[in-house]
N, C-alpha and C positions, 0 to 999 in steps of 0.2 A: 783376080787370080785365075787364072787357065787350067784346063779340067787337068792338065798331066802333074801340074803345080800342088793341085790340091789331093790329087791320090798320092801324090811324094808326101804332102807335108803330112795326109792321112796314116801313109805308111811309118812315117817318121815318129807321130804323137804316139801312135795305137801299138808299137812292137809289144812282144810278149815279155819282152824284159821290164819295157814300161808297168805294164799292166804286175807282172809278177810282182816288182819292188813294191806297187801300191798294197798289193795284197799283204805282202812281209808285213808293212808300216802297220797294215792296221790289225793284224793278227798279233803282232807282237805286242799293239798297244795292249791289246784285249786281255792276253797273257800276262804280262805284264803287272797288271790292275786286277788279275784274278777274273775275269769276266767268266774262265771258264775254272770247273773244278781242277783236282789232279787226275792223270788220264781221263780227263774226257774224249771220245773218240772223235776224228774228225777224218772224215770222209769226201772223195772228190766230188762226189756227186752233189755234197751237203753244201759246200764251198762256190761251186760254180752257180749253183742256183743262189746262193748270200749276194755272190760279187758282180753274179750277173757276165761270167768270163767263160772262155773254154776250157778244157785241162790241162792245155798246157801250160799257160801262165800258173794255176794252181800247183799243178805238179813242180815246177822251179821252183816257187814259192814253201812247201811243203820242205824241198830239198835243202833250201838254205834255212829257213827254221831250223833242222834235224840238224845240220851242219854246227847251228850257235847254240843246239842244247837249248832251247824252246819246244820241241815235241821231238820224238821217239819215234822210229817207224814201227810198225806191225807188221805179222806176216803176210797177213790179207790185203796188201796195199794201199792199208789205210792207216793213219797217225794219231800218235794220243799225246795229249798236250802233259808237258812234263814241269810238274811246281816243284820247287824244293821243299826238301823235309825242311821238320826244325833243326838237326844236326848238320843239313847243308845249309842254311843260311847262317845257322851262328859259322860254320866253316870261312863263308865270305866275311862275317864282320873279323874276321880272326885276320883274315890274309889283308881286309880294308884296314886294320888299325896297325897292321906293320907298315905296309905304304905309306899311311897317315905319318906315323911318330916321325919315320924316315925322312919324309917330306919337310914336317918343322923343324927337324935338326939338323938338317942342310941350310935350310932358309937363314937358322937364326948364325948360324956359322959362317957362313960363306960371305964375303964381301959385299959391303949394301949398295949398291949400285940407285940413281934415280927412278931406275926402270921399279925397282923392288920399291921403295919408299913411296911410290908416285901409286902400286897399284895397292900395297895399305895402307895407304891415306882415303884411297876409293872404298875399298871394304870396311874403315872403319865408320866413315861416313853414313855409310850403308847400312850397318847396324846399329849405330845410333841412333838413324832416324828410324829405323825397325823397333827399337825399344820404346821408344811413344806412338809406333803405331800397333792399335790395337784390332782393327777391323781386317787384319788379313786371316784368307781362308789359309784352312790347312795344309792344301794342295799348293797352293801359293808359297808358302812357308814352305814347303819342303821343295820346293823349286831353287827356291831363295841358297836355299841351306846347301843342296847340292852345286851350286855355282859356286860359294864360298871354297867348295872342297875342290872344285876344280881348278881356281883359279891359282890356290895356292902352288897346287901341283905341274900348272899350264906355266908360273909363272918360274919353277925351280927349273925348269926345260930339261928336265928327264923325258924323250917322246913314249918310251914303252911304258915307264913307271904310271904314265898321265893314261894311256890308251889299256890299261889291265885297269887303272880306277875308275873309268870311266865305264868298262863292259861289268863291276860290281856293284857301280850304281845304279845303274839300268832297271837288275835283279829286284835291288831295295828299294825302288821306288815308292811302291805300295805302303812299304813298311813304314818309310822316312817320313808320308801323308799320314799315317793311321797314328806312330809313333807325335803328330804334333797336333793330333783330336785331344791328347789331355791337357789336361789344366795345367796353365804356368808352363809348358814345355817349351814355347815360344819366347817368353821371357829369358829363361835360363840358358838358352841357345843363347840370345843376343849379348847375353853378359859373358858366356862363355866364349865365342866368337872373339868378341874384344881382349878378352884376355890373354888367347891365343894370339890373338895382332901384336898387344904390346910385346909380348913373353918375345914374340921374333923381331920386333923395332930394336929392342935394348940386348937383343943378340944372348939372352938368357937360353940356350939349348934347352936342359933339363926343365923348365919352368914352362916353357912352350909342347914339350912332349907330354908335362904332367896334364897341362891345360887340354890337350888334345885326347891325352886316353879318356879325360872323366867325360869331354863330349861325347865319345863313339860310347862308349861303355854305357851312357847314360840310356841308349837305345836301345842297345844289344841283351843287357838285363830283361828286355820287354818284349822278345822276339816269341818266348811259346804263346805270349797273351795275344801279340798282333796275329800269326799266325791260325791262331783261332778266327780271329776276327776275316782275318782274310776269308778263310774258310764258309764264313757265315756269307760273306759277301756275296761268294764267287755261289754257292749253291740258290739263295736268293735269285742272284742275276739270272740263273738258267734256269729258273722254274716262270 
């Protein structure tokens, strides 16, 4: 490769946008997961010396956080990482189990096409064999669980309905891991799951919504105890 070749390809890898979106990714992971408390402050100075970057990539980075409702700015130029209450996240599971119902009573109504029959046949698969396996972590299962939800939603091809559940999963992801640390919870998901598949195979509307509220509901009952737990996490993590 030729020196002019390799300060393009240099300039190419290394732009600050590059570097920014890296910072987003991992910042949001951290957030995300509770790594940090609520308002904890975070500061450029603090960020450039983690990422090992300039300020500018931080500061983009900072600004598209603030933009998705992950931190807050301050007056003093510096940002505080923004958790939700317990009131705002039961808010999400409120707005996530109207999308939800919505989503299965289109499914079980609408014409059943191969396309539809071909991808519950894959999901039921899926959770059948999920019901004898017994060795998956929590975080796995909650992976698991949120793909289910997407795909329903991916497969009704609403694009907005699909990209609004998609940025409230995000949110709950913590919750959705913490929510499948108890006992049996993973079980009753996989029997629920299925239930919900058939309820929309035999085009039962009502029988597929009921199927669906008692899954979301089953988590959502549990949100001031995870939040706690979150809580426990995220101050742990930074000590």
């Amino acid at each position: 490769m030729t020196k002019v070749a390799q300060r393009n390809d240099r300039r190419t890898t290394h732009t600050p946008s590059n570097l920014s979106s890296s910072v987003v990714t991992t910042l949001k992971e951290r957030i995300v997961h509770w790594h940090y408390p609520p308002d904890h402050r975070l500061t450029e100075d603090e960020l450039c010396k983690t990422f090992g970057v300039s300020r500018s990539p931080v500061r983009e980075a900072l600004r598209v956080l603030a933009t998705d409702g992950f931190v807050k700015k301050l007056p003093n130029r510096s940002y505080a990482v923004k958790q939700y209450t317990i009131e705002e996240i039961e808010e999400l599971y409120e707005v996530r189990l109207a999308l939800e119902l919505y989503t299965v009573e289109r499914l079980a109504t609408k014409k059943q096409t191969t396309q539809l029959a071909a991808e519950l046949a894959d999901l039921k698969q899926t959770w059948t064999e999920l019901l004898k396996e017994s060795s998956k972590k929590p975080e796995e299962f909650a992976i698991l669980d949120t793909l289910f939800h997407d795909t329903l939603a991916r497969v009704l091809g609403n694009k907005s309905l699909l990209r609004h559940l998609r940025t409230i999963n995000e949110r709950l992801r913590l919750f959705r891991m913490l929510d499948f640390e108890r006992r049996d919870r993973a079980e009753h998901t996989c029997h629920q799951h299925l239930k919900i598949l058939e309820r929309i195979r035999v085009q039962d509307a009502p029988g597929a919504r009921a199927a669906m509220q008692k899954n979301i509901e089953e988590g959502r009952h549990l949100v001031p105890t995870t939040i706690k737990d979150a809580l426990a996490r995220a101050y742990l993590t930074r000590r």
